[in-house]
C-alpha positions, -999 to +999 in steps of 0.1 A: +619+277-274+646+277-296+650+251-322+678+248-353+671+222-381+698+210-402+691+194-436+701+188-466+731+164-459+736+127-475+760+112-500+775+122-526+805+118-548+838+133-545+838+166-566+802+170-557+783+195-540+757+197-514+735+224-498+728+224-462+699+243-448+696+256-410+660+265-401+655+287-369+627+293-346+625+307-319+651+331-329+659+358-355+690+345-373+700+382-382+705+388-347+727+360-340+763+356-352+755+317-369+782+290-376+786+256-393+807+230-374+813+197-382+826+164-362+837+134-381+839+099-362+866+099-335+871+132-341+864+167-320+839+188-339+852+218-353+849+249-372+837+254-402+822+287-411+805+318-393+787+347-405+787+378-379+752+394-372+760+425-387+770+400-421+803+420-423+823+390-409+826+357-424+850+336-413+857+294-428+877+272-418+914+268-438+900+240-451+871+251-462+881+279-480+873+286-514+850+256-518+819+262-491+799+294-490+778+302-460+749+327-468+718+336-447+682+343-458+668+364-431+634+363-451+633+327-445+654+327-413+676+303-427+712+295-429+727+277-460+761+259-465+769+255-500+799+232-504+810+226-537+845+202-544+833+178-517+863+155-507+860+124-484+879+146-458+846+163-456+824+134-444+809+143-410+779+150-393+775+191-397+757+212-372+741+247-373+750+270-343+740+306-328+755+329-309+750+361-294+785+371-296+798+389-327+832+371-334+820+341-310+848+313-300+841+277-302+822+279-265+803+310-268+776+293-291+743+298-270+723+271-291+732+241-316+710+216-340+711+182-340+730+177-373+733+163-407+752+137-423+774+143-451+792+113-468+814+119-496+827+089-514+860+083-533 
């Protein structure tokens, strides 16, 4: 059984960082493009960052870009999300994705977490 746990989240001030953690089991996160989405409230989720299998694609959302880092840890079989410059633009719940596609759109995630919640303050 597959299972993706999401931590790390709370609340922090604007201009702060946070480090979100994806835990796998059930599968080998180095065989699986993973991706970060987020969905505030009232909102559709949406992208946030992937990094391809083969860890020669990473893709983040415009914006994203420049301030969150996605890294993976095949060791641990862990995914991180290190977001730095929070902004209250960033509050959402964040999930952890897989998929077995190498460049996957929004739909072709095979498996998702439960989420985390991220609150930044002004």
């Amino acid at each position: 059984q597959v299972q993706l746990v999401e931590s790390g989240g709370g609340l922090v001030q604007a201009g702060g960082s946070l480090r979100l953690s994806c835990a796998a089991s059930g599968l080998t996160v180095s065989r699986y493009t993973m991706g970060w989405f987020r969905q505030a409230a009232g909102k559709e989720r949406e992208f946030v960052a992937r990094v391809s299998w083969t860890g020669s694609w990473i893709t983040y959302a415009d914006s994203v870009k420049g301030r969150f880092t996605i890294a993976r840890d095949n060791a641990k079989n862990t995914v991180y999300l290190q977001m730095n410059s929070l902004k209250p633009e960033d509050t959402a719940v964040y999930y952890c994705a897989a998929s077995g596609e190498l460049r996957p759109e929004f739909g072709e995630y095979n498996y998702w977490g439960q989420g985390t919640q991220v609150t930044v303050s002004s």
